[in-house]
C-alpha positions as CSV (number, residue, x, y, z in Angstrom):
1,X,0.0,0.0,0.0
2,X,2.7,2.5,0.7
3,X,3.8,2.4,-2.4
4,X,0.8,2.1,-4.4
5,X,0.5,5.6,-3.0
6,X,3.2,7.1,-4.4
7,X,2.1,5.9,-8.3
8,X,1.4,8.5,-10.6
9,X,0.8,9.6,-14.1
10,X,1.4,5.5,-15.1
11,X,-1.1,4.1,-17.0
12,X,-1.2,0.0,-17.2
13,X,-2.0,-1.1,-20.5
14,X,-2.6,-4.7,-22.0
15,X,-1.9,-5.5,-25.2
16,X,-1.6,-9.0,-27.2
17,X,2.4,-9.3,-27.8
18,X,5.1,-7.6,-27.6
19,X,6.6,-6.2,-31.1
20,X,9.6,-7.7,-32.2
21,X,10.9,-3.7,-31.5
22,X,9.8,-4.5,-28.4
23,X,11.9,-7.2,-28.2
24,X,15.3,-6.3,-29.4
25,X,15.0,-3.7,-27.0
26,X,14.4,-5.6,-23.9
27,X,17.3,-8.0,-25.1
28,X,15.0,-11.1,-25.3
29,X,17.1,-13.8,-26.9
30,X,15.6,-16.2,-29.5
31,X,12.3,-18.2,-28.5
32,X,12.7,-16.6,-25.1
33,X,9.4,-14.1,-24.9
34,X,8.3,-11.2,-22.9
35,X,5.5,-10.9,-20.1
36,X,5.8,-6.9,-19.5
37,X,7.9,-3.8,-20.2
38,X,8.4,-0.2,-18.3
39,X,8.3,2.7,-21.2
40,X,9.0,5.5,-19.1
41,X,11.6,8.0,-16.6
42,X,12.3,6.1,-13.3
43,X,11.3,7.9,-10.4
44,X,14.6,7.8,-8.9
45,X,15.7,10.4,-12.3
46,X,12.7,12.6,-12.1
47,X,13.2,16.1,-10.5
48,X,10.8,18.9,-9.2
49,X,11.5,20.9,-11.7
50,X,10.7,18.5,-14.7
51,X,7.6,20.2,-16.6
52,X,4.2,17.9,-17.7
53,X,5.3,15.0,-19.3
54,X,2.6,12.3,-20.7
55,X,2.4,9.4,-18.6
56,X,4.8,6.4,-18.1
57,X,3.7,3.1,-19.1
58,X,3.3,-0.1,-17.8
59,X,2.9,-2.9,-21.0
60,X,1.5,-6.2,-20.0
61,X,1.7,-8.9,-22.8
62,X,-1.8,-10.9,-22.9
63,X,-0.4,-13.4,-25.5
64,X,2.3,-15.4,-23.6
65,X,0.9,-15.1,-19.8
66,X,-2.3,-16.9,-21.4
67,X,0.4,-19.5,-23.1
68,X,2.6,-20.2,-20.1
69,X,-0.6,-20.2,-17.4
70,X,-1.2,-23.9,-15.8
71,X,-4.7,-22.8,-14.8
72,X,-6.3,-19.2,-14.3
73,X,-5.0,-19.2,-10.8
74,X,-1.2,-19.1,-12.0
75,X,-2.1,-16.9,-14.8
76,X,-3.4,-14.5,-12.2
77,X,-0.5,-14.7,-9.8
78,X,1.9,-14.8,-13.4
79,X,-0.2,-11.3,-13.8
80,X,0.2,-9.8,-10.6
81,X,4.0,-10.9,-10.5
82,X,4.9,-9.3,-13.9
83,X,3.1,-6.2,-12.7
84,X,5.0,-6.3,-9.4
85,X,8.0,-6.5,-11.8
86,X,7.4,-3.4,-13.9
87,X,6.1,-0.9,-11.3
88,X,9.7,-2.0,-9.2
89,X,11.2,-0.4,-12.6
90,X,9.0,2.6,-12.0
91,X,10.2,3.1,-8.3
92,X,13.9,3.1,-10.4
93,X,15.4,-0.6,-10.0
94,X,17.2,-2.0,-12.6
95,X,16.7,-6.0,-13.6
96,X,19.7,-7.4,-11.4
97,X,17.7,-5.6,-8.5
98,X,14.4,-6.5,-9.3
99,X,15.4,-10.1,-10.1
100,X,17.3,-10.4,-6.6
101,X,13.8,-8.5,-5.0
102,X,11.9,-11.2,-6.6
103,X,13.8,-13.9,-5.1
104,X,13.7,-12.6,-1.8
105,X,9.9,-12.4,-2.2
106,X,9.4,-15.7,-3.2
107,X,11.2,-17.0,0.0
């Protein structure tokens, strides 16, 4: 909740898959896919004095979380864990600290 609080101007969008654009730039390796990308300025590299800028986004990739879900319980926690992942870019962590965040949540 406390940080739920401190989201702003991020709007979470779903689409079906990511572009293959999409996936050069996240560095996903052949036959390797993509549940979710950040498009945005981190928090962490904002500053009062930046002007209006149109809202970050949060991409979630309908496509291969339906493909990889065991049931629609795991696609919801798959869902909810991507999310997670994405908004942790938002607060300003880069993938080596997300990844180690995640572990530490899953213990």
């Amino acid at each position: 909740m406390r940080f739920r609080r401190k989201l702003s101007n991020i709007a979470v969008i779903v689409e079906q898959e990511p572009s293959t654009r999409e996936l050069r730039a996240a560095r996903v390796s052949p036959g390797a896919t993509l549940l979710g990308l950040y498009r945005g300025r981190p928090l962490t590299a904002r500053s009062v004095s930046d002007g209006f800028v149109m809202p970050d986004q949060i991409l979630i990739f309908q496509g291969p979380h339906e493909r990889l879900a065991r049931s629609p319980e795991h696609l919801e926690k798959m869902v909810a864990e991507t999310v997670w992942h994405e908004v942790a870019h938002y607060f300003g962590m880069d993938e080596a600290r997300v990844r180690r965040a995640e572990r530490r949540r899953r213990t």
